[in-house]
C-alpha positions in Angstrom: -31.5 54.5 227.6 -34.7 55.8 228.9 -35.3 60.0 229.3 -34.9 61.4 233.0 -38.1 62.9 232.7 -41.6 61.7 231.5 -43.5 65.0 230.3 -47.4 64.3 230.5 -50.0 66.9 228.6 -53.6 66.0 228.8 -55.2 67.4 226.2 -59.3 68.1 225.8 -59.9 70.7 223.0 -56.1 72.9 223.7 -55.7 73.7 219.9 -55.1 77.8 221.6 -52.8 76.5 223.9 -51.6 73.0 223.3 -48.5 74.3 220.8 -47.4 77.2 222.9 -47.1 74.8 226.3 -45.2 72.2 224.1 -42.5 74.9 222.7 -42.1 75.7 226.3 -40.8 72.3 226.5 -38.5 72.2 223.3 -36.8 75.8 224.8 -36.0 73.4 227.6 -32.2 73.8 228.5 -32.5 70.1 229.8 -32.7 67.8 227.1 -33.1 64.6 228.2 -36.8 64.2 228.5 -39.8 62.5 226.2 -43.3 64.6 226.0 -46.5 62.8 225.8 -49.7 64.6 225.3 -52.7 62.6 225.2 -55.9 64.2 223.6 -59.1 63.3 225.4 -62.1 63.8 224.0 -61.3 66.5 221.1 -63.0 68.2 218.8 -61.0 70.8 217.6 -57.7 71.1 216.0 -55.8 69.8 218.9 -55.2 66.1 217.4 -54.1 68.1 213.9 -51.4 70.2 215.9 -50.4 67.1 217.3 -49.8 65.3 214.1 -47.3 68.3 213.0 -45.1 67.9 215.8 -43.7 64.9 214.4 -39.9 66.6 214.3 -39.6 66.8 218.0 -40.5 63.4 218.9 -43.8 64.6 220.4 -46.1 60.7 221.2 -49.4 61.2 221.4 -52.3 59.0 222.2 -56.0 59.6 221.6 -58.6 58.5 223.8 -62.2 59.0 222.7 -63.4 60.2 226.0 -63.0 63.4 227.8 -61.8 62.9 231.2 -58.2 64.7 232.2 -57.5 61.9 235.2 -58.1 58.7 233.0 -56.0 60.8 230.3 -53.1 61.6 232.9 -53.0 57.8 233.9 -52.7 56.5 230.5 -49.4 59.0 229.8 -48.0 57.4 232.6 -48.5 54.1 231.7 -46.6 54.5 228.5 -43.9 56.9 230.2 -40.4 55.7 229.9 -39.0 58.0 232.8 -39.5 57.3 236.4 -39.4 61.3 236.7 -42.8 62.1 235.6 -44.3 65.4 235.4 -47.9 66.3 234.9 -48.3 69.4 232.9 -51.8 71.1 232.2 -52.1 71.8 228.3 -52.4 76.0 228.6 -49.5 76.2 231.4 -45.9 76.9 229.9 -42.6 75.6 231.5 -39.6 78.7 232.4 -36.4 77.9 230.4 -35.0 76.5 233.4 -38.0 74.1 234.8 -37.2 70.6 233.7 -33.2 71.0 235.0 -34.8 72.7 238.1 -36.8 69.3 238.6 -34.4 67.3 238.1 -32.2 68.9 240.7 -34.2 69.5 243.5 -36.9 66.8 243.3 -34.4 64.9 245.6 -35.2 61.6 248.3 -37.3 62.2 250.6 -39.7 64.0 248.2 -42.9 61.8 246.5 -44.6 64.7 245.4 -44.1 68.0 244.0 -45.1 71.4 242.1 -44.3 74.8 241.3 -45.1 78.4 241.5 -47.0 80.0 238.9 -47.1 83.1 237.2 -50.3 84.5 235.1 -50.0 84.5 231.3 -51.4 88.4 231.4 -51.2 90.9 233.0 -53.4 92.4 236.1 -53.0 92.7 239.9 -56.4 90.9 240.5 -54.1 88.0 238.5 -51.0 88.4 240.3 -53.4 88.7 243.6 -55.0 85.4 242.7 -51.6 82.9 241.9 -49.8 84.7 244.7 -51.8 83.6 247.2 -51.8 80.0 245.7 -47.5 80.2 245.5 -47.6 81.1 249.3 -50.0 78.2 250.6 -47.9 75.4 248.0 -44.5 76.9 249.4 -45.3 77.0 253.0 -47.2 73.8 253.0 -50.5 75.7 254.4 -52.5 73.6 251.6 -50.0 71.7 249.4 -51.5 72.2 246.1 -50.6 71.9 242.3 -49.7 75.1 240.1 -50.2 73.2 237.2 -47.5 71.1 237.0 -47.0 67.9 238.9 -44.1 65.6 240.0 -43.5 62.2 241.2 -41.9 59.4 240.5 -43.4 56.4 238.4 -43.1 53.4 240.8 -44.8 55.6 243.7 -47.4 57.0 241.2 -48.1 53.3 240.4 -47.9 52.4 244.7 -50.7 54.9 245.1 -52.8 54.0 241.7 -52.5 57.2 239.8 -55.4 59.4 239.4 -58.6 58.7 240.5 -60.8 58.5 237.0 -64.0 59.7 238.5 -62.7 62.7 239.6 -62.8 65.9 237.7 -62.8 68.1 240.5 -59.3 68.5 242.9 -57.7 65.3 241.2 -54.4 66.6 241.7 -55.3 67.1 245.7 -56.1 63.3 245.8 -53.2 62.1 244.6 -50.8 64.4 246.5 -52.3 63.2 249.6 -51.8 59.2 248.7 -48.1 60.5 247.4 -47.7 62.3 250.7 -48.2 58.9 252.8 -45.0 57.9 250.5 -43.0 61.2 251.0 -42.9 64.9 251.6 -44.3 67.6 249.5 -42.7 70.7 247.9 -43.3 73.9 246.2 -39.8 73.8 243.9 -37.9 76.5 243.3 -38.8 77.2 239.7 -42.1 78.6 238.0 -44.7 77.5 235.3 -46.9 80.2 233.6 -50.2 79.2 233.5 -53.6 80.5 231.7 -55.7 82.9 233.5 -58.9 82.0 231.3 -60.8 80.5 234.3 -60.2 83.8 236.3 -60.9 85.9 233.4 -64.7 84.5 232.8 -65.4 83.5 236.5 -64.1 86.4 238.2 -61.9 86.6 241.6 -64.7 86.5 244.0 -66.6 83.2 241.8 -63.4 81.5 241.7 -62.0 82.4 245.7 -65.6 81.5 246.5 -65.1 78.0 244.8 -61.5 77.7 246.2 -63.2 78.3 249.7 -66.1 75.4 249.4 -63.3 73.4 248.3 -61.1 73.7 251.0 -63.5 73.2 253.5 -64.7 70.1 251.5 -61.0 68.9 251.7 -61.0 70.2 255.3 -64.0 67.6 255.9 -62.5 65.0 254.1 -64.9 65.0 250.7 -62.8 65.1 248.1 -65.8 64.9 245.6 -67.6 67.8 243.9 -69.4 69.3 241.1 -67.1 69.1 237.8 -65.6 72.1 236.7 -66.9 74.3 234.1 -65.7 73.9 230.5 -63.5 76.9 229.9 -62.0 77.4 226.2 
């Protein structure tokens, strides 16, 4: 029997975060899932983590180019599940987060994510994922926290990630999903790294959240890649 849930980790160059998110998953209370990480691109010690996780049935694949969208479509070709979820490689599941998926990603839904907590401490942190949990929960912008749901056959309806985008990917596919479904913010949090924060700075990254809501606002979807940030 295939798993209920497909979990999908892109990976570029995650050896300080890559085996924290994937014990997240293993302290899962629901069980029936497969994880597949696929390293894009590395040059670390991500692929040599990878190899050592061999005892909890971790599949990886490894792709010699970075790109996190072309990464996230290739997991979800070789996903088993029709559940899939999309985690980022430094953002760590709750205990409860896979059975809170499974239970509330109901019909009616094609699209979903989570709230998210900061992985350290500080009210400019808080501040910052805050804001995002109250425009994903009342639908004001109908974002991604870091992790992502849908199911397989409407990912496929929709043709997954766009690969030439680096920049508000998720956004993309949530509003081909959408044209499938509703959206939700469910009931259950991820906790994600604040490194971006931490070197950018609130106003550099509200600034950048800003030019890319207008963008989306406008209907460009495109923009400048993001800044490597390890």
């Amino acid at each position: 029997m295939p798993p209920e849930i497909s979990v999908i980790i892109p990976a570029y160059n995650e050896e300080r975060y890559i085996e924290k998110t994937l014990q997240s998953v293993y302290a899962q209370a629901f069980q029936d899932y497969e994880v597949i990480v696929v390293a894009n691109g590395c040059t670390d010690e991500t692929e040599e983590i990878l190899k050592q996780q061999a005892d909890h049935n971790v599949r990886y694949l490894s792709l010699p180019k970075a790109n996190v969208s072309v990464a996230r479509n290739a997991g979800a070709i070789n996903a088993q599940a029709n559940l899939l979820l999309f985690l980022d490689a430094d953002t760590q599941l709750a205990p409860d987060s896979l059975h809170a998926i499974h239970s509330q990603f109901r019909n009616g839904l094609a699209v979903a994510t989570t709230k998210a907590s900061p992985d350290r401490p500080g009210w400019k942190f808080q501040l910052a994922l805050t804001l995002k949990n109250i425009y994903n929960t009342l639908k004001l912008y109908q974002g991604c926290s870091g992790a992502l749901i849908c199911h397989k056959d409407d990912f496929q309806k929709v043709g997954g990630y766009h690969p030439e985008l680096m920049v508000k990917e998720h956004r993309k596919l949530i509003l081909k999903l959408k044209e499938l479904g509703g959206y939700a913010c469910l009931n259950t949090s991820v906790t994600t790294s604040m490194r971006r924060y931490q070197q950018w700075g609130l106003m550099k990254l509200l600034w950048f959240w800003t030019k890319q809501w207008v963008n989306d606002k406008m209907g460009e979807l495109k923009g400048k890649e993001y800044e490597m940030v390890r």
